[in-house]
MARMIMI-81737 format. One record per residue (C-alpha): x, z, y negated; residue in three letters; residue number from 1. Coordinates in nm, 2 decimals. Each point is the difference from the previous one (the first is absolute). Layout:
<nodes>
<<X,Z,Y>,"Ala",NUM>;
...
</nodes>
This chain:
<nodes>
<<0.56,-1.27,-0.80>,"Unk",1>;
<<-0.26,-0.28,-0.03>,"Unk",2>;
<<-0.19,-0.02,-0.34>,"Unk",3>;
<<-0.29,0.01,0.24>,"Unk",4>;
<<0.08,0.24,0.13>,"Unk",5>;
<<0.12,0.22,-0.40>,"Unk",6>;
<<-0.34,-0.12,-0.06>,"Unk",7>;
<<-0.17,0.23,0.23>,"Unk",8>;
<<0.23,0.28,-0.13>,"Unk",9>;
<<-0.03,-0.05,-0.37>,"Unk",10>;
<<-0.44,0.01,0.07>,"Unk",11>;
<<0.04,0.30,0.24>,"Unk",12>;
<<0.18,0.21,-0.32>,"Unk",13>;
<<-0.25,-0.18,-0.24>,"Unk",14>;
<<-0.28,0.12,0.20>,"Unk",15>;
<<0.21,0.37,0.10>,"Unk",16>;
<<-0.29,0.23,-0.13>,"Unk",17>;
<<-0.28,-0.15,0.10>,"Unk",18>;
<<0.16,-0.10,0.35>,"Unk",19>;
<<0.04,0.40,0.02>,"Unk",20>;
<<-0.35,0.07,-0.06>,"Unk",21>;
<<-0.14,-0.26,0.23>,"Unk",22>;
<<0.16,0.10,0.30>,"Unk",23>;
<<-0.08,0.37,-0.13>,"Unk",24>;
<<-0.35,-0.11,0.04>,"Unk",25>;
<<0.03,-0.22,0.31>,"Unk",26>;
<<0.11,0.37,0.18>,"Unk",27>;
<<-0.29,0.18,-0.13>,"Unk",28>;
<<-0.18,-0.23,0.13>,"Unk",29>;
<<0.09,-0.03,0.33>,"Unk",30>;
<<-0.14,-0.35,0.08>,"Unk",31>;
<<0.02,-0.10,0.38>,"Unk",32>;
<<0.19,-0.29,0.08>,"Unk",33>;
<<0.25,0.07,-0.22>,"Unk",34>;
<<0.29,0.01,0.27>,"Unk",35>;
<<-0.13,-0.39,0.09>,"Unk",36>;
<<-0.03,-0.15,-0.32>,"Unk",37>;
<<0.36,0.13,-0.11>,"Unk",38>;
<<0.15,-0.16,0.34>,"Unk",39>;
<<-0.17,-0.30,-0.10>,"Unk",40>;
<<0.13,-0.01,-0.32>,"Unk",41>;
<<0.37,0.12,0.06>,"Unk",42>;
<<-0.02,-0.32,0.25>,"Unk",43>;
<<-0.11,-0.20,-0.25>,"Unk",44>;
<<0.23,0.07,-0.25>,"Unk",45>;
<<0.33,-0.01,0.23>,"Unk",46>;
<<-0.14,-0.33,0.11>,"Unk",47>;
<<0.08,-0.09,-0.35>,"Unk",48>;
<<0.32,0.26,-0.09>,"Unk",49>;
<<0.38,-0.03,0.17>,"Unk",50>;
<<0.12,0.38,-0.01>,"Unk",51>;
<<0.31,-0.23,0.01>,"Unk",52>;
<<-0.08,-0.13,-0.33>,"Unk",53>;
<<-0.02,0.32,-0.13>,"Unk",54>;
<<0.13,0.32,0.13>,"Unk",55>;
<<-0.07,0.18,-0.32>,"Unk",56>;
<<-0.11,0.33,0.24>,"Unk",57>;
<<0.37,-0.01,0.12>,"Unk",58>;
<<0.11,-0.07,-0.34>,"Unk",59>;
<<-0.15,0.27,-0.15>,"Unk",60>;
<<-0.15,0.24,0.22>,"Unk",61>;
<<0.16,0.21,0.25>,"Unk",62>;
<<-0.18,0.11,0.31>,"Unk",63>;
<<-0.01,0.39,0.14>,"Unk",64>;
<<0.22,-0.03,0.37>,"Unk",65>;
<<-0.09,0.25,0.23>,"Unk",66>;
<<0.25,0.15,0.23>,"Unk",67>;
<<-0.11,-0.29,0.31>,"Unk",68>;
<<0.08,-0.24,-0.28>,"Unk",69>;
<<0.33,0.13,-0.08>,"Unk",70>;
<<0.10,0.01,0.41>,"Unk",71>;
<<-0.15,-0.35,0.02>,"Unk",72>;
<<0.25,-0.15,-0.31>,"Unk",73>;
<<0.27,0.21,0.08>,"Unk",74>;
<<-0.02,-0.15,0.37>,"Unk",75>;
<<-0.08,-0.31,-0.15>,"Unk",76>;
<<0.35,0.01,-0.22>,"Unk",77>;
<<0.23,0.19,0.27>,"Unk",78>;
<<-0.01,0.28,-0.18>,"Unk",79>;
<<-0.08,0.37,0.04>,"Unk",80>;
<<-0.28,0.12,-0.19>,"Unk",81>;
<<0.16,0.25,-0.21>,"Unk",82>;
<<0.25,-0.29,-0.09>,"Unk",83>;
<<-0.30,-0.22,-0.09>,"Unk",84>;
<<-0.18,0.25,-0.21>,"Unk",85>;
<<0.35,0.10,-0.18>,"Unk",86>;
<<0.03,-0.36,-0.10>,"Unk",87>;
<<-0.31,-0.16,-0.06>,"Unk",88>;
<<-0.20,0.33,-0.08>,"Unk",89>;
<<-0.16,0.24,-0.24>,"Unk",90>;
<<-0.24,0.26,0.00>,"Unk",91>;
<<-0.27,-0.06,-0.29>,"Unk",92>;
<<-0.18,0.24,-0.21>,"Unk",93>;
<<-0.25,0.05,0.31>,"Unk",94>;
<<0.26,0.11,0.22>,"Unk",95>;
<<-0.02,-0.36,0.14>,"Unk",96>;
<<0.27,-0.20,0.14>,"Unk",97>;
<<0.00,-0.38,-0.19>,"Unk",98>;
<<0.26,-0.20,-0.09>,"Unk",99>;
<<0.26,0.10,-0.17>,"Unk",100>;
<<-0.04,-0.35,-0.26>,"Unk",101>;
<<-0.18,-0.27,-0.02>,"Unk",102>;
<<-0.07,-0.29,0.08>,"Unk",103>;
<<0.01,0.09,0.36>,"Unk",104>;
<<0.36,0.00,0.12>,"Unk",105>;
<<-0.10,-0.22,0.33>,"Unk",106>;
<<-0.18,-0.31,-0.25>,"Unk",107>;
<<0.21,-0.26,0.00>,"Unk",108>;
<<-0.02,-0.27,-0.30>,"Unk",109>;
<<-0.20,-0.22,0.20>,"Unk",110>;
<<-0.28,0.24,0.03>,"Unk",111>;
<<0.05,0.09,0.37>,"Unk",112>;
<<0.06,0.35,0.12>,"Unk",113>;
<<0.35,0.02,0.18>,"Unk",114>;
<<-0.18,0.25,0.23>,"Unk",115>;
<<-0.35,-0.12,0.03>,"Unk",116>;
<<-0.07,0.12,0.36>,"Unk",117>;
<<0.16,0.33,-0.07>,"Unk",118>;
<<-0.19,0.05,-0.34>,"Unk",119>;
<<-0.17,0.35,-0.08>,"Unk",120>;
<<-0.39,0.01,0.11>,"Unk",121>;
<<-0.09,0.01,-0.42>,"Unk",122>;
<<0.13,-0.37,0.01>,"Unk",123>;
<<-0.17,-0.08,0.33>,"Unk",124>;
<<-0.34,0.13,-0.13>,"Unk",125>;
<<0.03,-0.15,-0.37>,"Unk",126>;
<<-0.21,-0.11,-0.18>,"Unk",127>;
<<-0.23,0.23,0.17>,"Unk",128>;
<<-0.30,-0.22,-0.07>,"Unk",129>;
<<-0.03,-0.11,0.34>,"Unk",130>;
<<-0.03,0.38,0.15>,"Unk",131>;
<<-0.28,0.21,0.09>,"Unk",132>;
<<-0.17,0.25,-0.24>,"Unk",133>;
<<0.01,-0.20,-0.33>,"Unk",134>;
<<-0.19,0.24,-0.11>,"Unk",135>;
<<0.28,0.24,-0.01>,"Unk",136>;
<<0.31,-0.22,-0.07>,"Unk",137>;
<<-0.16,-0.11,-0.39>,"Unk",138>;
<<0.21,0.20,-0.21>,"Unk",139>;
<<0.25,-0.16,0.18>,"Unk",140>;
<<-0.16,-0.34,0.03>,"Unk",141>;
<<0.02,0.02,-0.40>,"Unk",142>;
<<0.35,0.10,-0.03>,"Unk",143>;
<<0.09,-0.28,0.21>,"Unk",144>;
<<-0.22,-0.26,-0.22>,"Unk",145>;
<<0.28,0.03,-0.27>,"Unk",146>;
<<0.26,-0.10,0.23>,"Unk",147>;
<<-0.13,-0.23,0.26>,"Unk",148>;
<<-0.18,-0.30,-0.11>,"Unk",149>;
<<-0.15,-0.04,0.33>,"Unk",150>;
<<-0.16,0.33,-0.09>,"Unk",151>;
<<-0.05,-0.05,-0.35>,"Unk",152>;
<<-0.26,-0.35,0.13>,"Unk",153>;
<<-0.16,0.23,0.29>,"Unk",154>;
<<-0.14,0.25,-0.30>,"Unk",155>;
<<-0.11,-0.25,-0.23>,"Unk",156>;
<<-0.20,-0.18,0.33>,"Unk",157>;
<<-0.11,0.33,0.11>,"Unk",158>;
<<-0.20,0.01,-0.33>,"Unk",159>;
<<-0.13,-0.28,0.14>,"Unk",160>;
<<-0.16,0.22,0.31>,"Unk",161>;
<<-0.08,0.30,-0.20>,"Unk",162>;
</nodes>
Protein backbone atom coordinates (compact mmCIF):
# COMPACT_ATOMS: atom_id res chain seq x y z
CA UNK A 1 0.00 0.00 0.00
CA UNK A 2 1.12 3.59 -0.76
CA UNK A 3 2.31 5.71 2.28
CA UNK A 4 -0.35 7.98 0.90
CA UNK A 5 -2.48 6.08 0.99
CA UNK A 6 -1.33 4.41 5.27
CA UNK A 7 -1.57 8.05 5.71
CA UNK A 8 -5.25 8.22 5.30
CA UNK A 9 -5.53 5.02 7.46
CA UNK A 10 -3.24 5.88 10.35
CA UNK A 11 -5.59 9.74 10.56
CA UNK A 12 -8.94 7.77 10.11
CA UNK A 13 -7.81 5.51 13.54
CA UNK A 14 -6.32 8.72 15.07
CA UNK A 15 -9.46 10.53 14.46
CA UNK A 16 -11.75 6.95 15.29
CA UNK A 17 -13.92 8.60 18.09
CA UNK A 18 -14.59 11.57 16.98
CA UNK A 19 -15.14 10.34 13.20
CA UNK A 20 -18.00 8.12 15.14
CA UNK A 21 -19.62 10.92 16.63
CA UNK A 22 -19.59 13.17 13.63
CA UNK A 23 -21.32 10.95 11.39
CA UNK A 24 -23.64 10.16 14.55
CA UNK A 25 -24.47 13.71 14.28
CA UNK A 26 -24.51 14.13 10.53
CA UNK A 27 -27.64 11.35 10.76
CA UNK A 28 -29.46 13.22 13.31
CA UNK A 29 -29.33 15.71 11.31
CA UNK A 30 -30.57 14.75 8.26
CA UNK A 31 -29.12 17.51 5.98
CA UNK A 32 -30.34 17.45 2.30
CA UNK A 33 -27.96 16.92 -0.27
CA UNK A 34 -26.13 14.62 1.48
CA UNK A 35 -26.48 11.79 -1.20
CA UNK A 36 -24.74 14.60 -3.79
CA UNK A 37 -22.00 15.90 -1.87
CA UNK A 38 -20.80 12.12 -0.89
CA UNK A 39 -20.88 11.25 -4.89
CA UNK A 40 -18.89 14.20 -5.38
CA UNK A 41 -16.52 13.46 -2.95
CA UNK A 42 -16.11 9.48 -3.45
CA UNK A 43 -15.31 10.93 -7.27
CA UNK A 44 -12.94 13.03 -5.99
CA UNK A 45 -11.09 10.97 -3.98
CA UNK A 46 -10.92 7.85 -6.49
CA UNK A 47 -9.74 10.44 -8.92
CA UNK A 48 -6.87 10.50 -6.65
CA UNK A 49 -6.82 6.59 -5.14
CA UNK A 50 -5.95 3.14 -7.35
CA UNK A 51 -8.13 0.37 -5.49
CA UNK A 52 -5.19 -1.30 -7.41
CA UNK A 53 -2.78 0.30 -5.13
CA UNK A 54 -4.42 -0.85 -2.31
CA UNK A 55 -6.89 -3.61 -2.00
CA UNK A 56 -6.74 -3.47 1.75
CA UNK A 57 -10.86 -4.27 1.70
CA UNK A 58 -9.88 -7.58 -0.02
CA UNK A 59 -7.01 -7.91 2.23
CA UNK A 60 -8.80 -7.63 5.16
CA UNK A 61 -12.39 -7.65 4.93
CA UNK A 62 -14.58 -10.22 3.64
CA UNK A 63 -17.82 -9.46 1.98
CA UNK A 64 -21.44 -11.25 2.90
CA UNK A 65 -22.28 -13.41 -0.71
CA UNK A 66 -25.77 -13.93 -1.14
CA UNK A 67 -27.08 -17.06 -2.73
CA UNK A 68 -27.16 -15.07 -6.57
CA UNK A 69 -23.57 -14.42 -5.70
CA UNK A 70 -22.63 -17.86 -4.98
CA UNK A 71 -24.56 -19.24 -8.46
CA UNK A 72 -22.74 -16.30 -10.25
CA UNK A 73 -18.93 -17.58 -8.86
CA UNK A 74 -19.79 -20.95 -8.94
CA UNK A 75 -20.81 -20.49 -12.78
CA UNK A 76 -18.04 -18.18 -13.05
CA UNK A 77 -15.40 -21.15 -11.83
CA UNK A 78 -17.24 -24.32 -13.44
CA UNK A 79 -18.41 -25.33 -10.43
CA UNK A 80 -21.59 -26.35 -8.66
CA UNK A 81 -22.62 -24.19 -5.89
CA UNK A 82 -22.53 -26.51 -3.13
CA UNK A 83 -18.94 -27.33 -4.42
CA UNK A 84 -18.10 -23.64 -4.26
CA UNK A 85 -19.50 -23.00 -0.85
CA UNK A 86 -17.71 -26.29 0.50
CA UNK A 87 -14.52 -24.86 -0.64
CA UNK A 88 -14.28 -21.31 -0.43
CA UNK A 89 -17.10 -20.98 2.32
CA UNK A 90 -18.20 -20.47 5.89
CA UNK A 91 -21.01 -19.47 7.70
CA UNK A 92 -20.19 -16.54 10.33
CA UNK A 93 -21.49 -15.78 13.66
CA UNK A 94 -24.66 -14.17 11.79
CA UNK A 95 -25.53 -17.12 10.11
CA UNK A 96 -23.85 -15.47 7.01
CA UNK A 97 -21.98 -17.05 4.31
CA UNK A 98 -18.25 -15.18 3.96
CA UNK A 99 -15.21 -16.49 3.10
CA UNK A 100 -13.87 -19.09 4.61
CA UNK A 101 -10.05 -16.93 4.96
CA UNK A 102 -8.78 -14.06 4.01
CA UNK A 103 -7.45 -12.21 1.87
CA UNK A 104 -10.06 -13.11 -0.56
CA UNK A 105 -9.16 -16.35 -2.27
CA UNK A 106 -9.88 -14.76 -5.98
CA UNK A 107 -7.00 -11.51 -5.16
CA UNK A 108 -4.19 -12.25 -6.96
CA UNK A 109 -0.73 -10.58 -5.91
CA UNK A 110 -1.16 -7.99 -8.33
CA UNK A 111 -4.20 -6.62 -6.78
CA UNK A 112 -6.65 -7.81 -9.49
CA UNK A 113 -9.55 -10.09 -8.72
CA UNK A 114 -9.24 -13.37 -10.76
CA UNK A 115 -13.09 -13.22 -11.02
CA UNK A 116 -13.83 -9.57 -11.23
CA UNK A 117 -17.00 -9.79 -13.51
CA UNK A 118 -18.32 -12.66 -11.40
CA UNK A 119 -17.60 -10.93 -7.99
CA UNK A 120 -20.43 -10.89 -5.17
CA UNK A 121 -22.74 -7.59 -5.30
CA UNK A 122 -20.88 -6.45 -1.68
CA UNK A 123 -17.70 -5.92 -3.98
CA UNK A 124 -19.71 -4.35 -6.81
CA UNK A 125 -21.33 -1.83 -4.44
CA UNK A 126 -18.08 -1.04 -2.18
CA UNK A 127 -17.20 1.51 -0.84
CA UNK A 128 -20.80 2.32 -0.68
CA UNK A 129 -20.11 6.06 -0.74
CA UNK A 130 -21.36 6.50 -4.00
CA UNK A 131 -25.01 4.86 -3.18
CA UNK A 132 -28.25 6.32 -2.35
CA UNK A 133 -29.31 6.92 1.27
CA UNK A 134 -26.09 8.08 2.88
CA UNK A 135 -28.00 8.79 5.41
CA UNK A 136 -28.51 5.26 6.30
CA UNK A 137 -25.21 3.54 5.13
CA UNK A 138 -22.97 5.78 8.08
CA UNK A 139 -22.32 3.27 10.56
CA UNK A 140 -21.07 1.57 7.71
CA UNK A 141 -19.55 4.54 6.03
CA UNK A 142 -17.41 4.65 9.40
CA UNK A 143 -16.42 1.15 9.47
CA UNK A 144 -15.13 1.36 6.13
CA UNK A 145 -13.04 4.74 6.91
CA UNK A 146 -10.55 2.31 8.84
CA UNK A 147 -10.03 0.29 5.93
CA UNK A 148 -10.35 2.27 2.78
CA UNK A 149 -8.36 5.26 2.50
CA UNK A 150 -10.54 6.50 -0.25
CA UNK A 151 -13.08 6.55 2.55
CA UNK A 152 -11.04 7.50 5.29
CA UNK A 153 -10.30 11.23 2.78
CA UNK A 154 -14.23 11.41 1.95
CA UNK A 155 -14.98 11.72 5.94
CA UNK A 156 -12.43 14.04 6.74
CA UNK A 157 -13.74 16.33 3.46
CA UNK A 158 -17.26 15.70 4.49
CA UNK A 159 -16.36 17.77 7.67
CA UNK A 160 -15.66 20.10 5.21
CA UNK A 161 -19.61 20.20 4.11
CA UNK A 162 -20.98 19.73 7.53
Amino acid sequence: MLESYKKYLNVAQKNKSLNKKFLEQLRKQRKPGLDQVMNRLHEAAFEEIDCLQCANCCKTTGPLLLSKDIDRLAAALKMRPAIFAETYLKRDEDGDDVFKNMPCPFLGSDHYCSVYEARPNACREYPHTQQRDQLQKLKITYENSLICPAVAKIIEQLKEFA
